[in-house]
FINUVO-658858 format. One record per residue (C-alpha): residue in one letter; x, y, z. Coordinates in pm, whole numbers, padded with zeros to 5 digits, always signed. Last residue first. Layout:
N
aXYZ;...
//
This chain:
646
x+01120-03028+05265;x+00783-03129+05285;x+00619-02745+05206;x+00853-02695+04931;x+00729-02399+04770;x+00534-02231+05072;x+00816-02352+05343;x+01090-02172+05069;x+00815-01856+05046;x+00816-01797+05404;x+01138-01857+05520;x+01320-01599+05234;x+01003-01366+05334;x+01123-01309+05734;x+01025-00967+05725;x+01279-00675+05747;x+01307-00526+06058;x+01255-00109+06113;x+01337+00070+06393;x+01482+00399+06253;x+01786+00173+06209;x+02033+00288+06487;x+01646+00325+06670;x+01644-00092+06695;x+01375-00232+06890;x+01225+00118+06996;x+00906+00087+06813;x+00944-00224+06559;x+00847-00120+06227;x+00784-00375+05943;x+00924-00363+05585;x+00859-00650+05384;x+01080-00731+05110;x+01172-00810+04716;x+00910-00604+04530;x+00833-00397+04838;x+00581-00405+05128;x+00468-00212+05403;x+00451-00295+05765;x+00305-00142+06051;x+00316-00456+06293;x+00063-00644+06484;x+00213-00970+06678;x+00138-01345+06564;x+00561-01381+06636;x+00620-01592+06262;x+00333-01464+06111;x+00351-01113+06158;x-00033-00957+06234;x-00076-00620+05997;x-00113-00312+06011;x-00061-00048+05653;x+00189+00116+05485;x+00069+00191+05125;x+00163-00112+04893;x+00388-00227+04620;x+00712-00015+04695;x+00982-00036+04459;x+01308-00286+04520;x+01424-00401+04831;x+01817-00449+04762;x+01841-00252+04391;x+01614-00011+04482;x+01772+00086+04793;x+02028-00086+04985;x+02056+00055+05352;x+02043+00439+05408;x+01770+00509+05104;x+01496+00211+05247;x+01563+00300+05560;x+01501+00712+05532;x+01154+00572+05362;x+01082+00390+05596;x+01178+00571+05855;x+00915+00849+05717;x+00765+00785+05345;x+00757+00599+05078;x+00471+00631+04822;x+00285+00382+04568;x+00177+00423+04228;x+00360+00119+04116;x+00599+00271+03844;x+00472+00636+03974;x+00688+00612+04263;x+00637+00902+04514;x+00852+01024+04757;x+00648+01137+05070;x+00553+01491+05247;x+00379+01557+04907;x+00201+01220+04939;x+00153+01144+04540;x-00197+00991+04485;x-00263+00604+04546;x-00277+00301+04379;x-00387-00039+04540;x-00210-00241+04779;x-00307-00119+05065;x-00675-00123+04987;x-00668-00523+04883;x-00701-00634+04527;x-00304-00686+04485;x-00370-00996+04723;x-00342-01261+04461;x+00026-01244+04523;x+00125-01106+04802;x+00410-01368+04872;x+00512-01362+04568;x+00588-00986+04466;x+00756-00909+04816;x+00989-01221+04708;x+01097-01061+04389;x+01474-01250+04393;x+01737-01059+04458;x+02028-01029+04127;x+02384-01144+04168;x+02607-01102+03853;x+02910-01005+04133;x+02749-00696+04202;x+02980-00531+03966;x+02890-00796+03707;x+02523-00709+03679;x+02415-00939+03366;x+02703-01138+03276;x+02586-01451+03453;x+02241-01444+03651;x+02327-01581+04017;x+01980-01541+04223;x+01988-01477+04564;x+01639-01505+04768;x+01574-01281+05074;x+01503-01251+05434;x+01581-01605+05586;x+01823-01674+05297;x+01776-01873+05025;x+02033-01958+04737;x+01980-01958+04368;x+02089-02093+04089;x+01877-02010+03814;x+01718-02304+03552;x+01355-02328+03722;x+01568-02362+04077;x+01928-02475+04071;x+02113-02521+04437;x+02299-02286+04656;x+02299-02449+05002;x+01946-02345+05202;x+01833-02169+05527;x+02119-01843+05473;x+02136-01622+05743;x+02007-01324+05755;x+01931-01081+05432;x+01948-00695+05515;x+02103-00748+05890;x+02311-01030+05865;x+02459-00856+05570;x+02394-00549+05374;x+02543-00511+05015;x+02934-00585+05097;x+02963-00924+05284;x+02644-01093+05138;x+02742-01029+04763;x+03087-01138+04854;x+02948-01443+04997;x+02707-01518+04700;x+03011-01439+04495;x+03187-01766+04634;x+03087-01956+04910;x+02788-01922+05165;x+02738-02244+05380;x+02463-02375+05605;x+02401-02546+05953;x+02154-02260+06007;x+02311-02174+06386;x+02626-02332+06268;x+02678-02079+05994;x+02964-02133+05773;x+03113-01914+05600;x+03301-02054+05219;x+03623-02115+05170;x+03618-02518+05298;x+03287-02635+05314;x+03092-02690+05683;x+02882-02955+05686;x+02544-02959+05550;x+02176-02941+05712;x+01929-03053+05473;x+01760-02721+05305;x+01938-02794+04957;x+01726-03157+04940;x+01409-03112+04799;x+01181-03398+04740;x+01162-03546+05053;x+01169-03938+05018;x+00905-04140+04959;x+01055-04515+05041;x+00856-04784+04866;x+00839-05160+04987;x+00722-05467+04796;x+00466-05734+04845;x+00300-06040+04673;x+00038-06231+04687;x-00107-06593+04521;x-00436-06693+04542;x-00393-07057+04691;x-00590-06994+05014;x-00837-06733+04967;x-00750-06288+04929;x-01106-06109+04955;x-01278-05929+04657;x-01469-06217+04548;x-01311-06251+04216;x-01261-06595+04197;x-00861-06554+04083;x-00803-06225+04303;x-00417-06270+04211;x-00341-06049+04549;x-00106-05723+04561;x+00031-05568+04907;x+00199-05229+04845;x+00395-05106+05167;x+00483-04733+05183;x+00735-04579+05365;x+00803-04209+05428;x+00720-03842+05290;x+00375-03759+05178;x+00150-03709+04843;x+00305-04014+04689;x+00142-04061+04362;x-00040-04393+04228;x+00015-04629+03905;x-00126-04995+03911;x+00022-05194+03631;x-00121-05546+03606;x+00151-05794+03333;x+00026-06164+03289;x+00151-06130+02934;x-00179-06116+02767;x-00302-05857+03024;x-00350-05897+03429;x-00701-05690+03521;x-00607-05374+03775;x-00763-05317+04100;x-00709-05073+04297;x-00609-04925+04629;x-00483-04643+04856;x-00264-04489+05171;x+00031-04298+05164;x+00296-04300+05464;x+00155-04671+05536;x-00075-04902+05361;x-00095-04912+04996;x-00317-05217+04865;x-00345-05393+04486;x-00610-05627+04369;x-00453-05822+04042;x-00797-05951+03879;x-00704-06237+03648;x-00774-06230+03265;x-00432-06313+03176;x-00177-06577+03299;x+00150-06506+03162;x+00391-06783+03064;x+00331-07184+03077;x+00545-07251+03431;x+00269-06995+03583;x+00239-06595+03593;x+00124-06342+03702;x+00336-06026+03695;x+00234-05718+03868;x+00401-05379+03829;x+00366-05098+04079;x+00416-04720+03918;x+00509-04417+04100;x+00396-04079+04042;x+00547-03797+04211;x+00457-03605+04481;x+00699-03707+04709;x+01040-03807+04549;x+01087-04171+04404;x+01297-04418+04662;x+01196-04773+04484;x+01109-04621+04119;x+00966-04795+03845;x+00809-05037+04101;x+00826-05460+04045;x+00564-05720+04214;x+00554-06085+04131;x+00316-06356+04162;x+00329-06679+04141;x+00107-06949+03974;x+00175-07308+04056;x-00020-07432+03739;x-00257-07252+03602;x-00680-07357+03551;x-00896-07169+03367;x-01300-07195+03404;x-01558-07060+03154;x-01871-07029+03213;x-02219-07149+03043;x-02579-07132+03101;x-02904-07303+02971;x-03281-07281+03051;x-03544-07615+02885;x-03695-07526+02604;x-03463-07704+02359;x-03495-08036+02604;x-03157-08153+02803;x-03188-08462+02929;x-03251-08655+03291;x-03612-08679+03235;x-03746-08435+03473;x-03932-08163+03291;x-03769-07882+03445;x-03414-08000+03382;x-03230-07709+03468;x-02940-07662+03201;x-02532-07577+03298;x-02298-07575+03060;x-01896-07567+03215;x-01600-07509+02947;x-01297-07592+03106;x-00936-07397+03030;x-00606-07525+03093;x-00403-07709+03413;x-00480-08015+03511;x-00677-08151+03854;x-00901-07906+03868;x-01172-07942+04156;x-01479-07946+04175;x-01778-07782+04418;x-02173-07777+04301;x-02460-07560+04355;x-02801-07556+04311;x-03014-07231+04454;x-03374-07148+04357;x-03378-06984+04706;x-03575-07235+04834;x-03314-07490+04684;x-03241-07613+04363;x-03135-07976+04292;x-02755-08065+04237;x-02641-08239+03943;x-02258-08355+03806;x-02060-08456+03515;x-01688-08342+03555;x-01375-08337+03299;x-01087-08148+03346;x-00859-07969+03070;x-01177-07901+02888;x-01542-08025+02930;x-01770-07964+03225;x-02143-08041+03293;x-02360-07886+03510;x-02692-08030+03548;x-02961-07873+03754;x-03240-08048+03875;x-03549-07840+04006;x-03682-07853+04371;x-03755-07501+04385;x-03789-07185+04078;x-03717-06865+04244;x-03915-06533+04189;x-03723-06340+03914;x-04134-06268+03766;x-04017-06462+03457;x-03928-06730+03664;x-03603-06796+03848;x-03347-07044+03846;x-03018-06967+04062;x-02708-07193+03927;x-02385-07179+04146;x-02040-07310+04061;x-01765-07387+04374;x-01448-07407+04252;x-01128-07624+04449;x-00794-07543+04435;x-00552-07886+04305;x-00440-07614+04035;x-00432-07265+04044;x-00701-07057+03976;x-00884-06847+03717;x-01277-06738+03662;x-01531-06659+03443;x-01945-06669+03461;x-01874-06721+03824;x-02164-06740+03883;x-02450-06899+03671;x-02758-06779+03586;x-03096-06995+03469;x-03408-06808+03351;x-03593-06505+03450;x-03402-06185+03553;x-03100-06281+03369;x-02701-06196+03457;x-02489-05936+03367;x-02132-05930+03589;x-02060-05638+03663;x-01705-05510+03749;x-01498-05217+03873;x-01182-05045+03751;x-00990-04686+03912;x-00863-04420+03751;x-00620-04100+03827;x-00513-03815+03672;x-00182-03682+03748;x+00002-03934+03585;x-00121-03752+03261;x-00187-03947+02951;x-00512-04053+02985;x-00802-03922+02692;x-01049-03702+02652;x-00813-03381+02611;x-01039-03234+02880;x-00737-03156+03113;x-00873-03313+03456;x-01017-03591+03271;x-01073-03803+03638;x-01037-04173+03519;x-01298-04479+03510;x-01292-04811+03388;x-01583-05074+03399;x-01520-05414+03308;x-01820-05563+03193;x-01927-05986+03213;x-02128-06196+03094;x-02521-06194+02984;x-02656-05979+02722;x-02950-05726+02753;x-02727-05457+02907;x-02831-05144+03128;x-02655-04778+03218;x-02602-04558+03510;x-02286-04405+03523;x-02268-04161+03832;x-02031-03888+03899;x-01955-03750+04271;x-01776-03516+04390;x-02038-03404+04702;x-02129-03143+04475;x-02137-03330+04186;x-01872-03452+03940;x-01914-03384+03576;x-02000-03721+03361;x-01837-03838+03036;x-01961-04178+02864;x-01801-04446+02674;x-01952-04779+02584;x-01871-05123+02495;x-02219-05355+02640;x-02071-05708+02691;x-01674-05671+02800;x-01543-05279+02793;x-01701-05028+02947;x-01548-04630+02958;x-01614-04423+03204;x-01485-04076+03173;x-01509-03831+03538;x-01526-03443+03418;x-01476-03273+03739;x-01750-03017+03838;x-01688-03082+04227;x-01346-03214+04419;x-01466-03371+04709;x-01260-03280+05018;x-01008-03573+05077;x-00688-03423+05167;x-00547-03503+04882;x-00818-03397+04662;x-01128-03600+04592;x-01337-03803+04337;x-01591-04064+04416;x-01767-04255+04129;x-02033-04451+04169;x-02174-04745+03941;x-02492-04754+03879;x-02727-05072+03705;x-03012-05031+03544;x-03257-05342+03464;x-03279-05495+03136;x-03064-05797+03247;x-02973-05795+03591;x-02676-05692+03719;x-02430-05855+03969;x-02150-05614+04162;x-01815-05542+04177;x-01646-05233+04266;x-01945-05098+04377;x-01857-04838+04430;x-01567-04658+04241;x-01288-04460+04373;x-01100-04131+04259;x-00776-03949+04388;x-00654-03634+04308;x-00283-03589+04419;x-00286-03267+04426;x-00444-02969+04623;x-00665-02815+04340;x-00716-02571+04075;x-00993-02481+03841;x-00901-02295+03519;x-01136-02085+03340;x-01113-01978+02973;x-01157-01678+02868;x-01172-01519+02472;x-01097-01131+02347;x-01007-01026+01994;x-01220-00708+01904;x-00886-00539+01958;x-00704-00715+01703;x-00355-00691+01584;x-00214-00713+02005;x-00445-01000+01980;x-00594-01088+02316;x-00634-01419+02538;x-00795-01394+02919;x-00769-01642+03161;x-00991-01650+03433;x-00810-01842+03713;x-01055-02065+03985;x-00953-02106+04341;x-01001-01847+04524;x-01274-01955+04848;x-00969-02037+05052;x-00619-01888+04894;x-00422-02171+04748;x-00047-02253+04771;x+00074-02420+04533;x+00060-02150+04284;x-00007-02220+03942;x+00229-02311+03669;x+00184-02105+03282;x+00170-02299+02948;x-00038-02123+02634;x+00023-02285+02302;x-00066-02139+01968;x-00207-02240+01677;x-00290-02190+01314;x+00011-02398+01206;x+00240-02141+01440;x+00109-01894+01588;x+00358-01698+01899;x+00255-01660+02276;x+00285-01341+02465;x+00295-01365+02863;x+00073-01391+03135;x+00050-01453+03521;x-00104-01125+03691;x-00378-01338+03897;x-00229-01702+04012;x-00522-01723+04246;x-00815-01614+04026;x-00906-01322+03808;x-00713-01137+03506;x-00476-01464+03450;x-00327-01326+03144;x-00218-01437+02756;x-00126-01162+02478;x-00122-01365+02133;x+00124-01308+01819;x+00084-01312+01474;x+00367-01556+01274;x+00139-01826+01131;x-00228-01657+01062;x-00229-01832+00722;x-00554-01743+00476;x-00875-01867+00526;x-01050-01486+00424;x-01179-01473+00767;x-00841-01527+00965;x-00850-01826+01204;x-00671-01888+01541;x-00678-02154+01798;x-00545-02119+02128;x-00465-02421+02316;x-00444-02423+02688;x-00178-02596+02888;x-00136-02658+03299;x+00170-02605+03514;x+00211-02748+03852;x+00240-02647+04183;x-00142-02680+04280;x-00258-02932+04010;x-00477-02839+03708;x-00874-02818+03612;x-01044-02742+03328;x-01284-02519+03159;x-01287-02373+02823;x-01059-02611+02698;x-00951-02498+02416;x-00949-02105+02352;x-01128-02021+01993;x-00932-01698+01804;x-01118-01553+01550;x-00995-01232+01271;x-00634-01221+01322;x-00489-01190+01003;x-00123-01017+01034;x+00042-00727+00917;x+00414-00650+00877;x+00548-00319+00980;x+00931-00209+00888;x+01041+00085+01041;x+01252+00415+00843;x+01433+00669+00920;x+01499+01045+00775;x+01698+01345+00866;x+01760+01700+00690;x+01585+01734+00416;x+01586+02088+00290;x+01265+02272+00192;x+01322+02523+00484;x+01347+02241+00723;x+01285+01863+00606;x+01251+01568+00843;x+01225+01280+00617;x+00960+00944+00776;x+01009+00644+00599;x+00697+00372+00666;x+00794-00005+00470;x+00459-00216+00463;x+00531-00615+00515;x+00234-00837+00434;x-00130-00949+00507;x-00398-00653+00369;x-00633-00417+00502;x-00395-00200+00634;x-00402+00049+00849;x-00105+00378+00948;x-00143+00644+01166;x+00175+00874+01194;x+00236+01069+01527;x+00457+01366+01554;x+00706+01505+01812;x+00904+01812+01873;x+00785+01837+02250;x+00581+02173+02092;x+00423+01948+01809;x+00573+01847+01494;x+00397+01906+01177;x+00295+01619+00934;x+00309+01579+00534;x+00146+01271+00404;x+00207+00971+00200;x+00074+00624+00060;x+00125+00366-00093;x+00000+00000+00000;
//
């Protein structure tokens, strides 16, 4: 697009040029300064246009972790179908705990991917982000999406876990899902998917009371396995440890007719299985004093009757002498003469025999770090290979309890996957649950094996004393190198006390905490302050609180200096502290108005204000040398905030 135009400066010797396009490309603007008809300056700026025209946010609701990150998608169209690759996106938490968070996010193949961690520590009643995508090429761009956070690990449990159902009736199964500390976790999508007789696939939200109930019926006999996981994402599918699942069972049998139980089953040999036939009429009311015979073909052969009881009950016990699989057809002889008639009810199961089957249990990780996921392998298996089809039943007991139940695969293999919430030792118990009663018999084989959760953050162990550094007995830490010289010459005992951690790497930095203040080594960028920057601790821990009076802007004090960066003033000792000891560079610019408020380390009521990297408080008469102003213990409080088991 050409086009060009004469403009006057103003009395600042400025001058604004507006500039659209309608078009995708590059437009090259050369502004000439000219005096008296001679030109006596000129530059030039290269602006390229985008097509920005929809952007669609995916999901529009989830959930995420305390402490961890979570991922949006941002999809973006231009009208006329052309590429949008190259614009950019403007991301920000504008409501919620981890309010402020944002950044600009780049297209590429018509999307763009928004990442940002929450805060592990969440306020009460504040735990949903709105976050809010723009285009900085698009101001009728604007979408939300609302992210739900919770205390991890999420847990979720099903009831019943196994259970009988009758043909053309409903049956429910229940699903239970809760934080780690067990408060129901509501509006959680909860996917069941069957597998077995009736394969389905259903997603229900959580309740109130987090709960989610599949309700559904089958007009075939046999048996469903019902799996169910908490889609915390809404990518519909499992791929994050930190969504859990457990597995139930129903077992579909008629309301008029002849059932038998177990319709499936696996056990070692020389065991003994009971099989039970209930006849019922049409109304399910039970059929007495009927002959039922059961006859069994396979690796073991049996021919045997038993007549039905006043509950419509007949039941016979064999055992397997060799090891493979027996067919078993059952038919009530209701016209007594000893044969089966076409009219006459029929059922059939399937028994497997193994031979001396053991059971083994291996874990990914024996000493894994709280918080992290861990899985538990089971392998059954007998002198043939795998045995599959068995239902492993697994039990945590100890520093973190839990349990599930996991069906053995082709090659025998049951992996039950849980996270560690808290530090110490764990024993998982696992049972080959070869009847499927839910309780461990003689013969089902068991295994056990130990896991140690260890603390997950090791700097703030106590450390010996390293030689060329200061050591400080009453922390049991060290400070070496240009940390030390840092210390030694920019304030001290006093500015930063001692140091509560060894220097160790945090999201890339090395850093090193201090019971007032975070260091932070960033090479080549402030190398006469030995490259040392302060962390923003004031920022962190008021964050989500920037809604309160204090921290809101204010007018210029005229008795006060005023910082128009934050809108905030300094004034009295504070101020005369804040320019005697360290300034900008040591506590940064003010964030809030002085104000009162309880300390949490003595419970005692304090003016304070706070600062980017600190937390002034005044103590009348504690230390006048110093106007009487402490400096909050922030280094403590945010380390016990990010690593609350360390």
């Amino acid at each position: 697009m050409n086009r060009t135009g004469k403009l006057t400066t103003d009395e600042d010797g400025e001058v604004t040029f507006t500039h659209t396009s309608n078009q995708v490309g590059e437009d090259d603007i050369e502004a000439t300064f000219s005096l008296n008809g001679q030109e006596l300056a000129s530059d030039e700026v290269t602006v390229t246009w985008f097509r920005v025209t929809q952007v669609t946010l995916t999901p529009s609701e989830s959930f995420g972790i305390g402490g961890k990150s979570v991922t949006l998608t941002a999809t973006v169209r231009a009208n006329d179908g052309g590429s949008t690759d190259g614009a950019t996106l403007n991301f920000e938490v504008i409501e919620g705990p981890n309010e402020g968070k944002g950044g600009t996010v780049t297209v590429e193949d018509g999307t763009a991917t928004i990442t940002y961690e929450g805060t592990g520590t969440l306020p009460a009643n504040n735990d949903t982000d709105t976050v809010e995508v723009t285009s900085p090429s698009n101001d009728d761009v604007e979408v939300t999406a609302t992210v739900r956070w919770v205390r991890g690990p999420v847990h979720i449990t099903l009831s019943p876990n196994s259970a009988t159902g009758t043909l053309g009736l409903p049956h429910e199964v229940t699903a239970r899902v809760t934080d780690t500390a067990n408060v129901a976790v509501a509006g959680a999508t909860v996917r069941f998917t069957v597998t077995g007789q009736n394969p389905d696939t259903r997603d229900v939200k959580t309740n109130a009371n987090g709960v989610a109930t599949l309700s559904y019926t089958s007009s075939r006999t046999g048996r469903d396995t019902i799996t169910a996981y908490v889609d915390l994402n809404m990518n519909g599918s499992l791929n994050s440890p930190d969504e859990p699942e457990a597995q139930a069972t129903v077992d579909w049998a008629g309301r008029g007719g002849l059932t038998l139980s177990p319709t499936a089953n696996t056990l070692t040999t020389g065991l003994s299985q009971t099989l039970t036939a209930t006849l019922t009429d049409a109304e399910g009311d039970p059929i007495v004093g009927i002959m039922v015979y059961f006859d069994i073909t396979g690796a073991n052969t049996v021919s045997r009757g038993s007549s039905t009881n006043e509950s419509g009950v007949a039941s016979i016990s064999y055992t397997g002498r060799n090891a493979g699989s027996d067919t078993v057809s059952a038919y009530a002889d209701l016209n007594g003469n000893n044969r089966r008639d076409s009219n006459e009810p029929t059922a059939t199961a399937t028994i497997t025999w193994v031979r001396n089957a053991t059971l083994s249990l291996a874990v990914s990780a024996d000493a894994p770090d709280a918080g992290s996921a861990v899985e538990v392998i089971a392998t059954l298996a007998d002198p043939d290979g795998g045995v599959s089809g068995v239902p492993i039943r697994f039990s945590v007991t100890g520093s973190n309890s839990t349990s599930g139940v996991r069906m053995s695969d082709a090659t025998g293999k049951a992996v039950f996957t849980y996270t560690g919430g808290n530090v110490g030792t764990d024993t998982v118990t696992a049972y080959a649950d070869f009847n499927s009663n839910g309780v461990r018999d003689t013969g089902e084989p068991s295994a056990s094996v130990t896991i140690n959760w260890r603390r997950p953050f090791a700097p703030a162990d106590p450390s010996p004393a390293q030689p060329g550094c200061v050591y400080f007995l009453a922390t049991q830490h060290n400070l070496c190198a240009g940390f030390r010289s840092y210390w030694e010459q920019f304030g001290g005992l006093a500015v930063y006390g001692m140091p509560i951690t060894e220097e160790f790497v945090e999201n890339g930095v090395t850093v090193q905490y201090f019971e007032r203040a975070r260091f932070e080594w960033h090479p080549g960028v402030w190398p006469e302050r030995y490259d040392v920057l302060l962390g923003l601790l004031g920022n962190e821990v008021t964050e989500g609180r920037r809604g309160e009076l204090p921290f809101q802007a204010v007018q210029a004090n005229p008795a006060c200096r005023y910082f128009p960066e934050t809108g905030h003033n300094l004034c009295g000792g504070f101020r005369t502290y804040w320019e005697t000891f360290g300034g900008l560079a040591v506590y940064g610019l003010p964030i809030s108005e002085e104000f009162r408020e309880v300390n949490p380390d003595t419970g005692v009521e304090y003016t304070v204000q706070y600062f980017e990297r600190q937390r002034f408080e005044w103590h009348p008469g504690e230390w006048p040398e110093r106007y009487d102003v402490l400096l909050g213990r922030i280094g403590v409080q945010v380390l016990d905030a990010r690593y609350p088991n360390r």
